[in-house]
N, C-alpha and C positions, 0 to 999 in steps of 0.2 A: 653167407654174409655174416660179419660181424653182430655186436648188438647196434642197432639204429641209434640207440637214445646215448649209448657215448659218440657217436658220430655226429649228432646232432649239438652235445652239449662241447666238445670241442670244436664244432663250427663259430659255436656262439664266442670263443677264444678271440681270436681275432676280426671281431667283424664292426665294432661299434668305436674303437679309437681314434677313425678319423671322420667321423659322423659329428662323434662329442654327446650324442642321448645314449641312453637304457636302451637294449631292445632285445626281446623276448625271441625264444625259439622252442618250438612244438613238435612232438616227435608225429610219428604218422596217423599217432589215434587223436590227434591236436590237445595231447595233454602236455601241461608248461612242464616241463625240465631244467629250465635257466635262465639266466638274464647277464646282459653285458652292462656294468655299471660307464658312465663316460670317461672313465678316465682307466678304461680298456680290462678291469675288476671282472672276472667270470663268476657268476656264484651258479649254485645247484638249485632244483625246488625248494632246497629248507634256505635257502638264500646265505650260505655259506658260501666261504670265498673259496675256487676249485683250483684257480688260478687266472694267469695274467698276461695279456698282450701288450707287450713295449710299441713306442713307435718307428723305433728302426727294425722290426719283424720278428723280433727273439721275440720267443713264447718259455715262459716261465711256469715251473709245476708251484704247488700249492704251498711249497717251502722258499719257493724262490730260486729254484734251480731250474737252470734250462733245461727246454724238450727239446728246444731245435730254433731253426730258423725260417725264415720265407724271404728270398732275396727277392731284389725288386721286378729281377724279369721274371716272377712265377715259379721261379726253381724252390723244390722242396728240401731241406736240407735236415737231418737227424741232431743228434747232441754231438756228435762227433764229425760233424759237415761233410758227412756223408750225402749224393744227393740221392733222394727216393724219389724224385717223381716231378713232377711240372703241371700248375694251372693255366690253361691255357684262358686267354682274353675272353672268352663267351661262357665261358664258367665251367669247362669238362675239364674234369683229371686224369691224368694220368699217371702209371706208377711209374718205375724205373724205367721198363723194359717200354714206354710210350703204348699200353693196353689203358685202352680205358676203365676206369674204374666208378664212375660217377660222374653227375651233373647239378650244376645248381642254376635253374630256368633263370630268364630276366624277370617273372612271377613272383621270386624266391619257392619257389617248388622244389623240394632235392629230390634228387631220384639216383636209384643205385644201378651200375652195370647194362642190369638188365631191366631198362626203365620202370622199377617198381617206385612209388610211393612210399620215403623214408620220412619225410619231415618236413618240416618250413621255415623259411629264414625270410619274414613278407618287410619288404622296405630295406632290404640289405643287398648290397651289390653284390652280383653273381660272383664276381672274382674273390672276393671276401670271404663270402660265403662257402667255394670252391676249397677255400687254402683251408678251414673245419676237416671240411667233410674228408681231403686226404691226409692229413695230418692224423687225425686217426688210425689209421690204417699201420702208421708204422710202429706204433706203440699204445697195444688193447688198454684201456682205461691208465689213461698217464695222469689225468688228477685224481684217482681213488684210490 
């Protein structure tokens, strides 16, 4: 498995733009890692800005360049709209090839593959939270 806490901290990418509050997310030891400011603003624990979720689904790195995109039916798409994968409505991922890769409970519990204990995203919609936790996956630390 990758590292958890960049999984974690690009979940926090897109999960809080259509909420409109801040909201916090905890790696597996429940130590803060980041926060989503409301007007979709990722920052890191030193509250530094990592990067930024739009509301039409582009996800932008810390200079302002896209990572990708998240189209409305869940389809996972790279910087070059390539698709990598699909979140499906109950909050499991999948990559390309339709393998599961993860989950994000209605709890906000994340859990990887093989239901371990990664992180938590509490008061954040699974699907939101979903679209993090795979986006990760296709590019290891994309704001650092």
């Amino acid at each position: 498995m990758k590292n958890p806490r960049s999984y974690i901290t690009i979940i926090a990418l897109m999960l809080s733009i259509l909420s409109g509050v801040a909201q916090e997310l905890r790696d597996g030891s429940y130590r803060f890692i980041g926060k989503i400011d409301a007007d979709g603003t990722v920052r890191n624990e030193s509250y530094m800005m990592i990067g930024r979720f739009r509301k039409d689904g582009t996800i932008e790195d810390r200079n302002y360049r896209m990572a990708g995109k998240i189209d409305a039916d869940g389809t996972v798409r790279d910087r070059q709209y390539m698709m990598i994968g699909k979140v499906e409505s109950d909050g499991t991922v999948r990559d390309r090839y339709y393998r599961m890769i993860g989950k994000v409970e209605s709890d906000g519990t994340i859990r990887d593959a093989s239901y371990r204990f990664i992180g938590t995203a509490k008061d954040i919609p699974p699907r939101r939270a979903a679209v993090f936790f795979f986006f990760a996956l296709f590019q290891p630390n994309p704001f650092h």
